[in-house]
C-alpha positions in Angstrom: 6.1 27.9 8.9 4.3 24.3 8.5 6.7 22.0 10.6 5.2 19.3 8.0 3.7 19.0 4.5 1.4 16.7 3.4 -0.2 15.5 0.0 -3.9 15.2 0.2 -5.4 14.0 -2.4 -4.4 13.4 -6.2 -6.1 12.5 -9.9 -5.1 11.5 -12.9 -6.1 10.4 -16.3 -5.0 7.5 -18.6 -2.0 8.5 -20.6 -3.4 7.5 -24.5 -3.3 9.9 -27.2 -6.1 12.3 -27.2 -6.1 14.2 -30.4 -9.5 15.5 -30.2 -9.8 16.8 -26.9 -8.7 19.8 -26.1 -6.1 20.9 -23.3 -9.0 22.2 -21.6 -10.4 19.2 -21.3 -7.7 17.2 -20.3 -7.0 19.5 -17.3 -10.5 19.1 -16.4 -10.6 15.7 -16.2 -7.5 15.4 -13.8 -8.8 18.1 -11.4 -12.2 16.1 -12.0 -10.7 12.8 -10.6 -8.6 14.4 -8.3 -12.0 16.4 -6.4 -13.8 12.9 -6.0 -11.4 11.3 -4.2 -11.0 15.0 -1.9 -14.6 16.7 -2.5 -13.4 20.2 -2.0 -14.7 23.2 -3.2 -12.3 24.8 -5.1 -12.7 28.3 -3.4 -10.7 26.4 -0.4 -7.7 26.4 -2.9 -5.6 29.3 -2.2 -2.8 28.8 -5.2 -2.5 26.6 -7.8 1.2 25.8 -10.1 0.4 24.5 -14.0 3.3 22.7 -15.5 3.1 22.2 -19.6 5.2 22.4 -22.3 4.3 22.7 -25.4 1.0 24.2 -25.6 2.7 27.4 -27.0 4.3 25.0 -30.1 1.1 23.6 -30.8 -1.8 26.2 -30.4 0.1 29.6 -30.0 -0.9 29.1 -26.4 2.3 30.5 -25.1 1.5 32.9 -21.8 -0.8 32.5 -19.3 -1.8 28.9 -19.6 -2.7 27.7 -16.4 -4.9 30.8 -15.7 -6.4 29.8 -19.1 -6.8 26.3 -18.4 -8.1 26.8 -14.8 -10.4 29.7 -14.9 -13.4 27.0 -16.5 -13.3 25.0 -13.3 -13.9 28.1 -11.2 -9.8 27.9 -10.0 -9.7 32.0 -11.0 -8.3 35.2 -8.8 -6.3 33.2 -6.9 -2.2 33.1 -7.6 -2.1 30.8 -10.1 2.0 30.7 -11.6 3.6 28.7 -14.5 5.9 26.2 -14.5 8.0 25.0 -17.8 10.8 22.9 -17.0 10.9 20.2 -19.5 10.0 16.7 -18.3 10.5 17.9 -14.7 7.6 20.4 -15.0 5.2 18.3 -13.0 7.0 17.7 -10.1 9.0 21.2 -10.3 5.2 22.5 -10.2 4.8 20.4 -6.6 8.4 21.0 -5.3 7.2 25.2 -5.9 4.0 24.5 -4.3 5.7 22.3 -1.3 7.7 25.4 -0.8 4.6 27.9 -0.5 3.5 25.8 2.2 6.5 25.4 4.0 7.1 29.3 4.1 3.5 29.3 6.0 1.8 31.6 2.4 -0.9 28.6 2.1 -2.6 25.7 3.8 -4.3 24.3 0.7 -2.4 24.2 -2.8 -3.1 22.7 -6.3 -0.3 21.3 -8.8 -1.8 20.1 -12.1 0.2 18.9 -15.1 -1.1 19.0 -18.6 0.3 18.0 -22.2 -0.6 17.5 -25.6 2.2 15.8 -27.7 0.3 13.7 -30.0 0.0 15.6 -33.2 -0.3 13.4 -36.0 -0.7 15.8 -39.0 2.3 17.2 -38.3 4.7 14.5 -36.4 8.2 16.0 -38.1 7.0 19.2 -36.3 6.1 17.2 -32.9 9.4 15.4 -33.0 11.4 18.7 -33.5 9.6 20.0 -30.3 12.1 17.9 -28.3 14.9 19.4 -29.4 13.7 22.7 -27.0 14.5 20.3 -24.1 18.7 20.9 -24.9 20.9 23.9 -25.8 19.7 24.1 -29.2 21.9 26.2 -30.5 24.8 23.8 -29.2 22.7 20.5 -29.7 21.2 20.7 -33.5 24.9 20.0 -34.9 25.6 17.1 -32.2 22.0 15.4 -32.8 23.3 14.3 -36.5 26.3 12.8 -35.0 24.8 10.9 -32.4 22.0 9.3 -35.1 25.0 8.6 -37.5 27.2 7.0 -34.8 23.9 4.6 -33.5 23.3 3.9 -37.2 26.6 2.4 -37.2 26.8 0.5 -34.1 23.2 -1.2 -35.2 25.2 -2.1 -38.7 28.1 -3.4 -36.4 26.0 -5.5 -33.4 22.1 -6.1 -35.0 22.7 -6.4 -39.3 19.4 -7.0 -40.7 17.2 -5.8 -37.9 14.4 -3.8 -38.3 14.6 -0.1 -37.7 12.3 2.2 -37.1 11.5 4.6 -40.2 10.9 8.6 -40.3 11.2 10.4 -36.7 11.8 10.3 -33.4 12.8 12.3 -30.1 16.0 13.4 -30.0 16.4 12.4 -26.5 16.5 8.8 -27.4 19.5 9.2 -29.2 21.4 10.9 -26.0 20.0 8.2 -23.8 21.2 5.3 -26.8 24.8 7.0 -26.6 24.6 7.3 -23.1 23.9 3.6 -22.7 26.6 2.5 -25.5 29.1 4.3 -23.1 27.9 2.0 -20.3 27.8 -1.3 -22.2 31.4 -0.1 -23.1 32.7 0.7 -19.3 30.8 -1.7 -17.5 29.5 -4.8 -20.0 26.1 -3.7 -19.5 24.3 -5.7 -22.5 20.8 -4.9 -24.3 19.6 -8.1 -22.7 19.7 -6.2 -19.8 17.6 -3.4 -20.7 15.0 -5.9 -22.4 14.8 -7.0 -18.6 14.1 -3.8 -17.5 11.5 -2.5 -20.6 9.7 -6.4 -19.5 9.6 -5.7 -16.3 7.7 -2.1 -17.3 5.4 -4.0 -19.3 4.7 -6.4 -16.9 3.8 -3.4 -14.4 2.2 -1.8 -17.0 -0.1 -4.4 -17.6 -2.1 -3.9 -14.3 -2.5 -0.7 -14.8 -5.9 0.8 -15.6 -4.2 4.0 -16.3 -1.1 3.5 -18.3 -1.2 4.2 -21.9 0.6 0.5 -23.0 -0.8 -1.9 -20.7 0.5 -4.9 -22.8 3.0 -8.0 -20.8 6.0 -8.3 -23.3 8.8 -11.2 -22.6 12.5 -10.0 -22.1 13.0 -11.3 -26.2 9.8 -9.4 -27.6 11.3 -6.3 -26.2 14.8 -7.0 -27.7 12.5 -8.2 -31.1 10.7 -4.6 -31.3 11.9 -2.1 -34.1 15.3 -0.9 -33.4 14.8 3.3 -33.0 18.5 3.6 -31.7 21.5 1.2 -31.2 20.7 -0.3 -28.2 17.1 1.0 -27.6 14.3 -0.9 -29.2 10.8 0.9 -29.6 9.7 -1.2 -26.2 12.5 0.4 -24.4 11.5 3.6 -24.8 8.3 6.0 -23.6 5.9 6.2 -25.6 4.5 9.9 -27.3 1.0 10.9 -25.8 -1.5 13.1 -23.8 -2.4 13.4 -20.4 -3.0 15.1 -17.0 -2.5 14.9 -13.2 -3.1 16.8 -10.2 -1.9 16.7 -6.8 -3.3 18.7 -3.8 -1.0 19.6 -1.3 -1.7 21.2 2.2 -0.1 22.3 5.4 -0.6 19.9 8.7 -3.1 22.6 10.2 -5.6 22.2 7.3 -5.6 18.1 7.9 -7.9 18.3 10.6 -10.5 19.8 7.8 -10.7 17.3 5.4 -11.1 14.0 8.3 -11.8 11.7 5.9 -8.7 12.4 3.6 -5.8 9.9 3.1 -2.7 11.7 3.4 0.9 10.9 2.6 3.9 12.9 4.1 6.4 14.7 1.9 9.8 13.9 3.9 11.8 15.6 1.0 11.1 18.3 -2.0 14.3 19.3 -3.9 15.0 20.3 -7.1 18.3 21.2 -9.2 19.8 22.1 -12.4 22.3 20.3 -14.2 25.6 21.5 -15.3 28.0 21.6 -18.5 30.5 18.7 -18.5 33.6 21.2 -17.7 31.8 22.7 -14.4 33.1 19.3 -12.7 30.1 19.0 -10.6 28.7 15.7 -9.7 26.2 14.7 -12.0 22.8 15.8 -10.9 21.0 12.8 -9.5 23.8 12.1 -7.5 23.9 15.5 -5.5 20.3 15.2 -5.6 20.6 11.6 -3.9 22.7 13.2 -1.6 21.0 16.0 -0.7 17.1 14.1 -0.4 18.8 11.4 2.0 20.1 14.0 4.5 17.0 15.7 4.6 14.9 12.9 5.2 16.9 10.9 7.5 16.8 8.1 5.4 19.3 5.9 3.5 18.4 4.1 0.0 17.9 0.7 1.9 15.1 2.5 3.8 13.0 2.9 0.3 10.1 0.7 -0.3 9.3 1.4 -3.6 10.3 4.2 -6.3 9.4 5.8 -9.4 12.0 7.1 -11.4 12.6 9.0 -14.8 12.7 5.9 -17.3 11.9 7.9 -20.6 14.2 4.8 -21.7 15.0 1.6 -20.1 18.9 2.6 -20.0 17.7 6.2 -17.6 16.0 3.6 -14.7 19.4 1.4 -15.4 21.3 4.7 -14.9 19.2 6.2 -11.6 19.6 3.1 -9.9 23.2 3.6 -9.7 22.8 7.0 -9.1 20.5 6.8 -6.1 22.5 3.7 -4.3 20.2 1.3 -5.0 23.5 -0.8 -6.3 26.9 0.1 -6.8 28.2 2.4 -10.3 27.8 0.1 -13.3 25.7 -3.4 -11.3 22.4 -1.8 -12.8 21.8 -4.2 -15.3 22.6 -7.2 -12.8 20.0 -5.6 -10.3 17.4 -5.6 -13.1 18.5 -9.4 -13.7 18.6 -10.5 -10.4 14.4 -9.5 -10.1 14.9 -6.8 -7.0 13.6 -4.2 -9.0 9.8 -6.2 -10.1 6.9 -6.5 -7.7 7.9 -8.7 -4.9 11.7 -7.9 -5.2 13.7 -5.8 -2.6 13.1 -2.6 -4.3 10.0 -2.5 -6.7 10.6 -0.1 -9.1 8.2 1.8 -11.4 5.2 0.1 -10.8 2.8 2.2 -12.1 4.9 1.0 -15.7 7.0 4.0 -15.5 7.1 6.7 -18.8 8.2 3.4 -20.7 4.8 2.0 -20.2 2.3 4.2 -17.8 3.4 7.1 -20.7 5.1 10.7 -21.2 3.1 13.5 -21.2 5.7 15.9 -20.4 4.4 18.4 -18.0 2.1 15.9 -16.2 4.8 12.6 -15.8 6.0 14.1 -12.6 3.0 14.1 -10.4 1.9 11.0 -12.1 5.1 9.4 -10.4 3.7 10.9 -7.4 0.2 9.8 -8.0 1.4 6.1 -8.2 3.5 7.3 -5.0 0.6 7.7 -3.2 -1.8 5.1 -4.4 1.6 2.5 -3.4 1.9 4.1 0.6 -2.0 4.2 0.8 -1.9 0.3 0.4 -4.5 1.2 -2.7 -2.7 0.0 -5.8 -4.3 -3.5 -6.1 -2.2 -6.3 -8.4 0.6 -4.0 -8.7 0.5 -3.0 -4.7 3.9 -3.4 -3.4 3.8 -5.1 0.5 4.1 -3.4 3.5 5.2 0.1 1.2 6.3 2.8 3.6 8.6 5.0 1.8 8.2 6.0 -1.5 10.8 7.9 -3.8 10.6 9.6 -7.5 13.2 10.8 -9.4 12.1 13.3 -12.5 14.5 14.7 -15.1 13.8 17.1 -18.0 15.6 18.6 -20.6 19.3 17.9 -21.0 22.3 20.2 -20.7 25.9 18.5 -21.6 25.2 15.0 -21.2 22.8 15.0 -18.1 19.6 16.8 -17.3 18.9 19.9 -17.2 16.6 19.7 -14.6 15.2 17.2 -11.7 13.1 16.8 -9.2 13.1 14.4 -5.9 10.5 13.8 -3.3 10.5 11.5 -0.7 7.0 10.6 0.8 6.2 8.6 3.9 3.0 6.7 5.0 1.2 8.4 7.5 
């Protein structure tokens, strides 16, 4: 068994929309990246995990998609296994491959992500996709429901502002109910949310890698189209491609690759959510929980984090759940500037899936690509001072009215 884990090396792409390159491609181009930062030959990788989607929606790619994907880059013969768990593919693919390592099967893993979402010729078809990420059987029914009920609230609270025409993922209408609850428990206000979307951009914005990399003040977010009562389009991720690999090794296979950089994994869990009438706590809480007891480490210990913000209202809601400030002060700790470069806890630097973008299978170990740029001291205008600890928080899919699935690592400068 490896006493330690470590992540050796990683690569991404920007997140844009790629309609004419191929998944192929896109894959390539992340393992690319990710070999010139750790020039290894790829016979020294001994198993690899692919995360995607929706490869089997768009190009009747369904089965054996990472062999598929891999075999061109001479990554064949070796266990290669894949991973579909919504939004929390990527870094489901890295907690699996954590796990080989830990159990002493490997020194030298790859995780890559990889997702095509952008389909323009057929965006009523892309859109629907989403809708796999929920119990669609009990979902489809609710979905009208939820749209109807922001349609009103944006009657009641915005009359006369713009909203956004034809469609749009379903998720963003459970994250707009979910932050209507909120504002209605705990005052939140969509002010507050424009703080947070702002801060993303801002973030965003010195990233060379994120697909919006445009500043936006607090009252152009709260100016964008409306896409659901209280989410404007600037609170929300944006649809696109990408890719992103990680390699991952053991602590004995360090002392082969000298000139490496390497950041500690201090925590790899993943969980499953639960239907409202289980009465389990809600799934980033136990996963909160569960990642500060194995690491030994206590939310005031984190130096920076990247968390699951597929709208501005989920980094409002993981803050709370991950102690960064008490149930129902997230919007405060977004106003009071702790959670922007230079505050107490810089959050989502790398412009988070608002900004950086939302490939599906690959946002996870992009959250742990900026990870690791961040404890390497490597990330330039957006470096966050003296960073020691990093944490990231990925959710996919949602069953009841949390996710279905989620991912936490903990890493730690070496």
């Amino acid at each position: 068994m490896s006493e330690h884990v470590y992540i050796l090396g990683t690569g991404m792409i920007r997140f844009a929309k790629y309609p004419d390159k191929s998944m192929k491609q896109l894959t390539a181009e992340a393992v690319a990246s990710l070999l010139q930062e750790v020039p290894i030959d790829v016979k020294e990788i001994e198993a690899a995990w692919f995360s995607n989607s929706g490869w089997g929606s768009s190009s009747e790619q369904h089965c054996i998609r990472g062999q598929v994907a891999l075999a061109p880059l001479g990554i064949e013969g070796l266990p290669i296994v894949n991973v579909e768990n919504a939004c929390a593919g990527g870094s489901t693919a890295v907690h699996q491959a954590w796990t080989a390592i830990k159990a002493g099967l490997y020194d030298v893993v790859l995780a890559v992500g990889a997702e095509k979402v952008w389909f323009p010729e057929d965006k009523e078809k892309m859109f629907r996709g989403f809708i796999s990420g929920t119990d669609v059987e009990l979902f489809t029914p609710l979905l009208e429901m939820m749209k109807a009920e922001a349609a009103r609230k944006a009657k009641e609270m915005a009359p006369g502002v713009k909203q956004k025409e034809g469609g749009r993922s379903a998720f963003m209408d459970v994250y707009a109910m979910g932050a209507r609850l909120h504002m209605d428990c705990y005052g939140t206000t969509q002010r507050q949310l424009a703080t947070i979307a702002a801060k993303n951009h801002h973030h965003g914005s010195l990233n060379s890698l994120a697909q919006y990399q445009n500043d936006m003040t607090v009252d152009e977010v709260l100016e964008d189209i409306l896409i659901a009562y209280p989410l404007t389009r600037s609170m929300c991720a944006p649809i696109g491609d990408g890719a992103a690999a990680a390699l991952i090794c053991s602590e004995r296979a360090l002392k082969r690759y000298p000139q490496a950089r390497p950041v500690k994994i201090r925590a790899s869990l993943l969980a499953s959510g639960a239907r409202d009438e289980s009465n389990l706590d809600p799934i980033s809480y136990r996963l909160a929980r569960q990642g500060y007891e194995v690491s030994g480490l206590g939310p005031e210990e984190i130096s920076v984090a990247e968390l699951h913000d597929a709208t501005a209202f989920g980094e409002l809601k993981q803050c709370e759940e991950l102690g960064f400030c008490p149930e129902g002060e997230g919007g405060p700790l977004a106003e009071s500037g702790a959670t922007k470069l230079g505050g107490k806890i810089p959050i989502n630097t790398s412009g988070g899936l608002e900004c950086r973008g939302h490939p599906i299978g690959a946002s996870g170990i992009a959250q742990i690509c900026e990870l690791v740029t961040q404890l390497r001291g490597a990330a330039g205008a957006r470096q966050v001072q003296d960073a020691r600890i990093g944490l990231a928080l990925n959710g996919g899919g949602f069953i009841g009215l949390g996710e279905a699935a989620m991912c936490l690592h903990i890493f730690e400068k070496v």
